[in-house]
N, C-alpha and C positions, 0 to 999 in steps of 0.2 A: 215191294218198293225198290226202284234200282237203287243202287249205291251210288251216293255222290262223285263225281270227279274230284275228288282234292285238288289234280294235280295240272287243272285246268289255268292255266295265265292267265286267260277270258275272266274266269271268274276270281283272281288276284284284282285285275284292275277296274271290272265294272262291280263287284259287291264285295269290298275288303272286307275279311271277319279276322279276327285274333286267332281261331281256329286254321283260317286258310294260311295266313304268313306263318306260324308253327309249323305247318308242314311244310310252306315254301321255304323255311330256313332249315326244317331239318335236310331238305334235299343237298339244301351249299353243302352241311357239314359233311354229308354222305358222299359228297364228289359225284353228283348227279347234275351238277350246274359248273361243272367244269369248265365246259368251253365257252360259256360266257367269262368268268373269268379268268380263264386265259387271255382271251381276247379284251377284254376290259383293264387287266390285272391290279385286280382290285375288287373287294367283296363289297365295298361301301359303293363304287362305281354300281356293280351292278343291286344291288338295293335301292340305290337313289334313284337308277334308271325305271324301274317297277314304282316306286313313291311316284314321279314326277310323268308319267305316265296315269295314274289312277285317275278316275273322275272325279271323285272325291281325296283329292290329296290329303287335308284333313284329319279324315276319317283312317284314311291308311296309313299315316305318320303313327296315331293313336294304335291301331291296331296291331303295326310293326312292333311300336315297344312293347308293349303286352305281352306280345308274343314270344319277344326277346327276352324279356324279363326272364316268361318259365321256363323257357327252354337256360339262360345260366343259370336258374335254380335248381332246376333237376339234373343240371353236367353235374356230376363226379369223376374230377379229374383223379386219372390215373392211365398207366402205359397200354391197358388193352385199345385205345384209340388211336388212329395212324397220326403220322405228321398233316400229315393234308389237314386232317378231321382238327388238330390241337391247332393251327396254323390258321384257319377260317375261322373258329372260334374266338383267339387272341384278337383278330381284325375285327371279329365283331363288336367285342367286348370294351378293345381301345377306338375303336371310329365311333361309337353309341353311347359309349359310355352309364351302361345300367349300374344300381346303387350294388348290385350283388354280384358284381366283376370281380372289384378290389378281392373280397376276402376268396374268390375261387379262388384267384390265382395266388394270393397269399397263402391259402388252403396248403395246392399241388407244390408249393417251391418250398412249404413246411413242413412237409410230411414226407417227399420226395428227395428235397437239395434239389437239385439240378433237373431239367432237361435231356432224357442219356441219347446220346448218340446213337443210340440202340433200337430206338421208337422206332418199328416200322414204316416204311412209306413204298409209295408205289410211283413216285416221279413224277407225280400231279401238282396240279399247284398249292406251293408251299412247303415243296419236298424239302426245294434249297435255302430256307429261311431258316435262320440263330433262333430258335425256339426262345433259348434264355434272354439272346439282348431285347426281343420281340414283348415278351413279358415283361420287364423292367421297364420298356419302356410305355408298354401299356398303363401300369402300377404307376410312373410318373404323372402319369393324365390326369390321375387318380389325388397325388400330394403333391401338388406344385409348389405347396407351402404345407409346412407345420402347422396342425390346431391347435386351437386356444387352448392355453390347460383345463379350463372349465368345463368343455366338450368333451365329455367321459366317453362320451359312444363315439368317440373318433378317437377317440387315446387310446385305446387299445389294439385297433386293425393298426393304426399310426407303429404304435409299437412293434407291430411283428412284423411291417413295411421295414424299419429302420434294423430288426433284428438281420431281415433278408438283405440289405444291402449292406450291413459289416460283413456276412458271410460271404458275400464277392468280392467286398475289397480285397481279398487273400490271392484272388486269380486274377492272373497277369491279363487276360484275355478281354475281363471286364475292370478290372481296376479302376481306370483312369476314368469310365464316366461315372461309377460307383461314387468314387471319391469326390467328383464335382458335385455331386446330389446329395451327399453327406453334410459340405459344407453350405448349400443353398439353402440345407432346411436346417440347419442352426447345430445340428447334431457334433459335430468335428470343427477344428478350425484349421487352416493352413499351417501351425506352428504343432500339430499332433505328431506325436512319432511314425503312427501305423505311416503318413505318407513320407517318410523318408524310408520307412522297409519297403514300401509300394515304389518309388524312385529307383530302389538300389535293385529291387527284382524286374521289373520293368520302366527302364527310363522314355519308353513312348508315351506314358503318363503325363510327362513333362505339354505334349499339346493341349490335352484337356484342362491340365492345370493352369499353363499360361492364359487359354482362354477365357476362362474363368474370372484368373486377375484380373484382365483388363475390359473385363466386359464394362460399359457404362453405368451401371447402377451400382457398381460400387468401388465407382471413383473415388468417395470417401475414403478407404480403406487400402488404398493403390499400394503405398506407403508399407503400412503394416505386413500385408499380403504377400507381398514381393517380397520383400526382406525376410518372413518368414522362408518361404521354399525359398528362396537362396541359400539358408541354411542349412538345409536337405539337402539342398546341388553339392554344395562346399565339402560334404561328407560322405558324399555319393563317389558313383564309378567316375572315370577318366570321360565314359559315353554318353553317362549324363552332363556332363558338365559342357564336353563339346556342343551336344546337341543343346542345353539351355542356352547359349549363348547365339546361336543359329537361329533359333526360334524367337528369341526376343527379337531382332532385326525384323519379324513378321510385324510387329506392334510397332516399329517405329522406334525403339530400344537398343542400346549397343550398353556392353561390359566393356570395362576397362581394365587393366591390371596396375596395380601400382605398387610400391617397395613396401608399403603394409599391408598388401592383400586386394580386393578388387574395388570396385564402384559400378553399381548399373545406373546408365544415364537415361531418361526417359525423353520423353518428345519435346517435353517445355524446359529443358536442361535440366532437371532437378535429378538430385543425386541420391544412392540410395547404399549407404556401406556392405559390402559381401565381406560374412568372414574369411578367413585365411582360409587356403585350400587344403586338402589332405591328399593322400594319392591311396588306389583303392581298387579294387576289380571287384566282377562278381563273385572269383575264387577267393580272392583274401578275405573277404565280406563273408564268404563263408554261405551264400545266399545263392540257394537253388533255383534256375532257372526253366522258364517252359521248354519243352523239347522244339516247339515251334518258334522260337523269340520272333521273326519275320512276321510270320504272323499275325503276334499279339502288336507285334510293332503298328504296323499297317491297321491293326482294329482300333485302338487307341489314339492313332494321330486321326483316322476317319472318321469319327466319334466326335474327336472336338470338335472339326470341319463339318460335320452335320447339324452338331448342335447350336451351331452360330445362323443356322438359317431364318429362325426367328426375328433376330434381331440386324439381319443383312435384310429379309422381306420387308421390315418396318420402315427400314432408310428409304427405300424405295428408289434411289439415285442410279444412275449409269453403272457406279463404277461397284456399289453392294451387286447389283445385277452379271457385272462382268464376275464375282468374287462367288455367287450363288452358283452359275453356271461350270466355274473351274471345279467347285462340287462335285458336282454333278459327273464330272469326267470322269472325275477321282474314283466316285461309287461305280461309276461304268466299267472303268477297268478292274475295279475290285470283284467285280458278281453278281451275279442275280440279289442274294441277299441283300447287297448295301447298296443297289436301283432300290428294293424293297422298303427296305431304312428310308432312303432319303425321300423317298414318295409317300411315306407314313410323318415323317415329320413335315414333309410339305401340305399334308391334309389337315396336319392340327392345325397351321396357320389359315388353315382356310384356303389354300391352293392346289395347285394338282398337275398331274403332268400329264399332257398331250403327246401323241408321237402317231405318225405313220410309217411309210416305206422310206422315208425320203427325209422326214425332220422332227425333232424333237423341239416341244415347244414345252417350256414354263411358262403357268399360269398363275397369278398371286392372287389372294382374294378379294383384292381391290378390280381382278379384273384386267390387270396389266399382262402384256403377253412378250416372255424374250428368249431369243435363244441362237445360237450363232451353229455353222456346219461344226459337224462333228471330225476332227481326224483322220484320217485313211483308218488307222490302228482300232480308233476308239468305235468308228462306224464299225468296223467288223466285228470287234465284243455287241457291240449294241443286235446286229443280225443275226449272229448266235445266239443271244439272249431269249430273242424274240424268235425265234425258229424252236428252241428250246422248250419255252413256255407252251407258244400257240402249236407246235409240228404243223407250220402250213406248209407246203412244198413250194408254193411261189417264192416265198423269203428263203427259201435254203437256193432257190435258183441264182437268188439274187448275192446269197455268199460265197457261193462256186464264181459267178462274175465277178465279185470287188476282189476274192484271191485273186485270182488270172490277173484282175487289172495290177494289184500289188506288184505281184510277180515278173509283167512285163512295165510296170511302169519306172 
């Protein structure tokens, strides 16, 4: 008897088995589906593309998870896998969301720590993805909220979820969305010390934090919130303190100083006392810094502005829209990885991002479609990206052109 085709697409979309998608997925992991997504970039892209093709779509939704299921049941994460390999997996595990994601990746970050730098890759896609923020934020998909205490079979993965994110509060790198996830799920409160050490070692913390305060749903607690990390600022470096004051202006917020110490005035005048200040570095604090502070700086303020996408997609108005897209730049000029970030947090909300030669479009999942020209500067990261990813030779033609144009323009 001949041997089956496994590797037959024909027989993906005209007789879907739990059998055929196992192997259609172990090929992603293997980097044998590469240049689809490259070209898609996006693993969920292309899965959906195979679903929404089938005859029976049904049948092959069922059959995909199935499949998906065994295959994170039988991963045993550890370093002998490439980044590509850990990097397809993570996208599987956070766009699908199976019940036995959570504890893998809980598994690999508790038996491991970290992500090392060290994982070999071969410069496929997903070479250049934050393995660690990647994870986290998969894990989030997973605890949007604390359980009930009475949910014993959730109290304990819950638990070693919240062990893993005190153990990055400590890194400057990840801190600032660490700390905002700490506080959403009831764990820490804004008035804790860990974020006044977290301020004084990196005060780019200070965007995720303010974002946080003035998100809408806990207007209630505007008051309290604030006044707390004020008291952090107040004790903090000279850099925190500038920048706090800088950043509240984003919300609609000005500080005042006065002959007893400060006042933060909010949008409906309402006032808010800051203790008296202190004066303070990171040397006299005593308080070691990353050898990259720019860096971590740049990941943490990108972080807050990534994480507010949710709740900008929801307003759905002009001007969330103009505020989604400044994003957007922001992640362009930053890297492949944080395109990757923001297009992963654009899928949780049910949107996605569209692009050819020539424009990039956001799509929300209402279906709404925005996006304005890109830059001189920010189009030529975008063509590297994308030559990068896909090595077409028509897009590198096309970034040899936009230099010359720069150049002579």
């Amino acid at each position: 008897m001949p041997e089956k085709k496994t590797n037959s697409r024909e027989s993906l979309l005209r007789k879907p088995t739990t059998f055929e998608w196992a192997v259609e997925l172990q090929r992603v992991l293997n980097g044998e589906r590469e240049v689809s997504l490259l070209k898609l970039q996006s693993v969920g892209a292309h899965i959906n593309k195979i679903l929404v093709r089938s005859d029976d779509e049904a049948l092959a939704r069922v059959c995909f998870h199935d499949a998906l299921k065994q295959i994170v049941q039988a991963w045993q994460p550890n370093e002998r896998f490439s980044k590509e390999y850990l990097a397809c997996m993570l996208d599987l595990i956070g766009a699908y969301g199976p019940l036995e994601g959570a504890a893998k990746v809980l598994g690999f970050l508790g038996k491991w720590g970290t992500f090392s730098e060290a994982i070999e890759s071969s410069g496929g896609y997903g070479a250049e993805s934050d393995l660690n923020l990647k994870a986290l934020v998969v894990l989030e998909s997973y605890f949007s909220v604390a359980p009930h205490e009475e949910q014993a079979d959730q109290t304990l993965i819950f638990q070693s979820y919240v062990g893993v994110l005190l153990e990055y509060l400590t890194m400057a790198r990840y801190g600032g969305y660490v700390a905002t996830r700490l506080i959403e799920l009831g764990i820490i409160q804004f008035a804790d010390q860990r974020l006044g050490e977290l301020i004084r070692l990196e005060s780019g913390a200070i965007y995720e934090l303010l974002s946080l305060v003035f998100t809408p749903t806990r207007r209630s607690r505007l008051r309290a919130d604030l006044g707390a990390l004020a008291s952090h600022i107040a004790n903090s470096t000279e850099e925190a303190r500038s920048l706090f004051e800088s950043v509240l202006q984003v919300y609609g917020a000005r500080m005042i100083h006065t002959p007893s110490g400060s006042e933060v005035i909010l949008d409906d005048e309402d006032r808010i006392e800051v203790p008296p200040q202190t004066t303070g570095s990171r040397q006299d604090l005593g308080v070691s810094a990353e050898p990259e502070a720019s860096q971590a700086l740049q990941t943490t303020r990108l972080n807050a502005q990534v994480n507010r996408l949710p709740a900008l997609l929801s307003q759905g108005d002009v001007e969330a829209q103009k505020a989604v897209w400044l994003i957007f730049e922001q992640c362009l000029m930053a890297g492949s990885n944080w395109i990757e970030y923001f297009a992963a947090k654009l899928k949780q909300t049910g949107g996605q991002l569209e692009h050819n030669e020539r424009e990039v479009q956001i799509v929300s999942a209402g279906g709404s479609r925005f996006g304005d020209a890109l830059t001189e500067e920010a189009s030529l990261h975008y063509l590297v990206w994308i030559s990068r990813s896909t090595k077409a030779p028509p897009r590198r033609r096309a970034i040899r052109q936009l230099s010359a144009a720069a150049e002579t323009g």
